[in-house]
C-alpha positions in Angstrom: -55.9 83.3 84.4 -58.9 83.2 82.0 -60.7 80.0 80.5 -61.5 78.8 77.1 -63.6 81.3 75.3 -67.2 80.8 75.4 -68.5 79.8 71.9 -69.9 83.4 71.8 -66.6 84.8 72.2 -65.3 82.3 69.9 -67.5 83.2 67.4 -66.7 87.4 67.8 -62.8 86.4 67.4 -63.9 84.5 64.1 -65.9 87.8 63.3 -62.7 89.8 63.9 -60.1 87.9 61.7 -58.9 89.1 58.6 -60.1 88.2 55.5 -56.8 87.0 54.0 -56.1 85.1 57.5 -60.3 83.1 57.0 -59.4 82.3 53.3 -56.2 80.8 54.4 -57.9 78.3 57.1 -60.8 77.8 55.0 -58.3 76.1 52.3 -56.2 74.5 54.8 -59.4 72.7 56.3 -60.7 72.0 52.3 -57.3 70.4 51.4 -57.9 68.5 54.9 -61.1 67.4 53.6 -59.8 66.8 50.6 -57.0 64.6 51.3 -58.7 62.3 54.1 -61.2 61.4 51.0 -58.8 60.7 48.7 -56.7 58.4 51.0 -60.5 56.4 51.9 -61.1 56.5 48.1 -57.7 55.6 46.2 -57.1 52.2 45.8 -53.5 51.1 46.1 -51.8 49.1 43.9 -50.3 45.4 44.5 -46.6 45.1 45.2 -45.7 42.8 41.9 -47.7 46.0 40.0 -45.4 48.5 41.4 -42.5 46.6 41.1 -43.2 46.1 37.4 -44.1 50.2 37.3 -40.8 51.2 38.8 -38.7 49.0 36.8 -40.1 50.3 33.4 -39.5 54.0 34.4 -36.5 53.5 36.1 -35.0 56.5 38.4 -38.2 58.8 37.2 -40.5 55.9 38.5 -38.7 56.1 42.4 -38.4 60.1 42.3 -42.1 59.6 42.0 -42.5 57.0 45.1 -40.8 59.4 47.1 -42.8 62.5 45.8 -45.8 60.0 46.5 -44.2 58.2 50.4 -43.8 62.2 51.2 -47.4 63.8 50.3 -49.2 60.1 51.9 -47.5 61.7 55.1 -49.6 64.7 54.8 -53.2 62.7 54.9 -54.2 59.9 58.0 -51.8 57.2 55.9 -49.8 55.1 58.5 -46.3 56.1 57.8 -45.6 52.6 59.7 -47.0 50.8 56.6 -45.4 53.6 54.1 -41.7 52.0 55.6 -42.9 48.5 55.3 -43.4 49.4 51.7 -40.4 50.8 51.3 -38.2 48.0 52.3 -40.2 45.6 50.1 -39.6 47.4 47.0 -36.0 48.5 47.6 -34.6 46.5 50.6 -32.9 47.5 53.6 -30.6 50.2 52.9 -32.4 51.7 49.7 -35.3 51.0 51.6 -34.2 53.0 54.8 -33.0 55.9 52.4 -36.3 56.2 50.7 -38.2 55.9 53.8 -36.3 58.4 55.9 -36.2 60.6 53.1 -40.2 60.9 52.3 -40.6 61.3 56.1 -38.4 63.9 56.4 -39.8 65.8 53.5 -43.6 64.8 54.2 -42.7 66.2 57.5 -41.8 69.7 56.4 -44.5 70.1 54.0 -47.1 69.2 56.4 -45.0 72.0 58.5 -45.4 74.6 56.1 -48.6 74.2 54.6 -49.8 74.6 58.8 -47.2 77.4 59.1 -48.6 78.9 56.2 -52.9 78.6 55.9 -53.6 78.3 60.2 -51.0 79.7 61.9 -52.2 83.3 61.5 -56.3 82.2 62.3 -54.9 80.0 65.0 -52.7 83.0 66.8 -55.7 85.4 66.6 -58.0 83.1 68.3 -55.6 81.6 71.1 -54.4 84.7 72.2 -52.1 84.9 75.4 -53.0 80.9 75.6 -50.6 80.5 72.8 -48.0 83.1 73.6 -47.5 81.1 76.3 -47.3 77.5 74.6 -44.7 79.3 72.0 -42.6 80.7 74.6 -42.4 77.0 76.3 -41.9 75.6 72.7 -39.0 78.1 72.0 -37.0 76.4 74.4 -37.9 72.9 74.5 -39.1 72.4 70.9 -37.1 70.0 70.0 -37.3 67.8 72.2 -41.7 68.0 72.5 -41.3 66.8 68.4 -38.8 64.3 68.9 -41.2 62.9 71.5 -44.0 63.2 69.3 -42.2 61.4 66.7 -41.1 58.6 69.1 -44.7 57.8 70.0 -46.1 54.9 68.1 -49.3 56.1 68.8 -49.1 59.9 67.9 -50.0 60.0 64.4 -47.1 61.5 62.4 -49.8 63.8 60.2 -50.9 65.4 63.8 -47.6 65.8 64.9 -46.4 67.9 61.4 -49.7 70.7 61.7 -49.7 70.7 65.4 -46.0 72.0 64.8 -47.1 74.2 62.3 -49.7 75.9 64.1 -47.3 76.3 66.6 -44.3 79.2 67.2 -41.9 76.3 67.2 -38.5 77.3 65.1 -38.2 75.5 62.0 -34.6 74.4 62.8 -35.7 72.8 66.4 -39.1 71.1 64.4 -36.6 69.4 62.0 -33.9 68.2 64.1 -36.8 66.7 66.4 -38.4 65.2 63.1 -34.7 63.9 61.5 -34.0 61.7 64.6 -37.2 61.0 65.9 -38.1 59.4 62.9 -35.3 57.0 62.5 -36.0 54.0 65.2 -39.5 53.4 63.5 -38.4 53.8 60.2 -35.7 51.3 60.8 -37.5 48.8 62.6 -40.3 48.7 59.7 -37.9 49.1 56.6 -36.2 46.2 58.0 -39.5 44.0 58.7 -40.5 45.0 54.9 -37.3 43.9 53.9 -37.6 40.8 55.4 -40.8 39.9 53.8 -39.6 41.1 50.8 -36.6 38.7 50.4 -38.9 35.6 52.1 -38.3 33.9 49.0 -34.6 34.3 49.1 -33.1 32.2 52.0 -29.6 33.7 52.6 -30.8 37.4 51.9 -34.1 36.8 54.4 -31.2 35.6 57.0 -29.1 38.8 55.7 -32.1 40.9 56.8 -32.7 40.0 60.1 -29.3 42.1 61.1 -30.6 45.6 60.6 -34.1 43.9 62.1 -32.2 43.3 65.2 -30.7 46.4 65.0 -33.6 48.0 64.6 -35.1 47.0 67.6 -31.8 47.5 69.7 -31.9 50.8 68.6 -36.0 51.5 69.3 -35.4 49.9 72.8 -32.6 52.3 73.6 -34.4 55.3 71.9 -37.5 54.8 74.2 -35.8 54.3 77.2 -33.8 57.4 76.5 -36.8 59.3 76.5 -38.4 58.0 79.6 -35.1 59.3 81.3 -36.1 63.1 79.5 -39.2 62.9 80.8 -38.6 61.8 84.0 -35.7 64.5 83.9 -38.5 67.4 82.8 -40.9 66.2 85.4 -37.7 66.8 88.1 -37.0 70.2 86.7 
């Protein structure tokens, strides 16, 4: 079994890549760059200001929230306040749609753009290391992203490149994302919706259904996964 590569092997593999496969990482890490700075530096608006903004451009104005929820995903942004949002502006169910729908797609673009500027500079410089991880993820790759996406503490951007870089198949990488994403997104659209309808007594009372739902639903989700991994720890 061989070790990490020294940094002077590291740097010969660099040496070695193609050119098309450096331009592609060199962009990937730019957009990166790019992103992270433009989450730090963009101030967001206040919720009465959106509200106001989606009602004057009606189904145009929420085409662009989700457009916007989904590309947030792609930068540090905690999809956990991106839900919240969502159930403020549009309650529960609209909320949920919305939600579930930006994280899904945030989810695959952060797939593809990985897939598609690193994945070639990552292969060439992991070597048999990889081969290895891709083989494992071939058969279990649904279940390593659902995991991913169950973890509070995993952020969802890491979780989109890492699967990306990876040999995962894109079928497995978005069945794991689908489901994995749906306790959390419940859970939060239904705290947002709450908040959202505070002022409304009978609809706040409405809201705290799905909320309890919600965290029936997390509850059983996590312990269903302790029981995988104690399962793959077993086998």
């Amino acid at each position: 079994m061989t070790g990490p590569p020294t940094p002077a092997g590291l740097r010969a593999r660099l040496r070695r890549l193609p050119p098309r496969a450096l331009r592609h990482a060199a962009l990937f890490a730019v957009l990166l760059v790019a992103g992270c700075a433009g989450a730090a530096l963009v101030d967001l608006p206040d919720v009465g200001a959106l509200r106001g903004w989606l009602a004057d451009r009606g189904p145009l104005g929420w085409t662009a929230l989700l457009a916007g929820s989904a590309l947030a995903t792609l930068v540090p942004v905690p999809r956990t306040a991106l839900s919240v949002l969502a159930g403020v502006l549009a309650g529960f169910w609209a909320g949920l749609g919305l939600a579930l729908a930006g994280g899904v797609l945030g989810g695959l673009a952060g797939f593809a753009l990985a897939r598609w500027l690193g994945r070639e500079a990552v292969t060439r410089l992991a070597g048999p290391r990889l081969a290895r991880a891709d083989a494992l993820l071939a058969r279990r790759g649904t279940l390593a992203v659902l995991t991913g996406r169950l973890v509070p503490v995993v952020p969802f951007t890491l979780v989109s490149y890492a699967g990306g870089l990876s040999g995962i198949r894109l079928r497995d990488y978005l069945l794991g994302t689908a489901v994995g994403v749906v306790p959390g997104t419940v859970l939060h659209v239904a705290i947002g919706a709450t908040v959202g309808s505070a002022g409304d007594r009978p609809t706040a009372l409405l809201s705290l259904v799905p909320l309890t739902l919600a965290l029936a639903v997390l509850a059983g989700s996590r312990a269903w996964r302790r029981r995988q991994v104690a399962a793959e720890t077993r086998n």
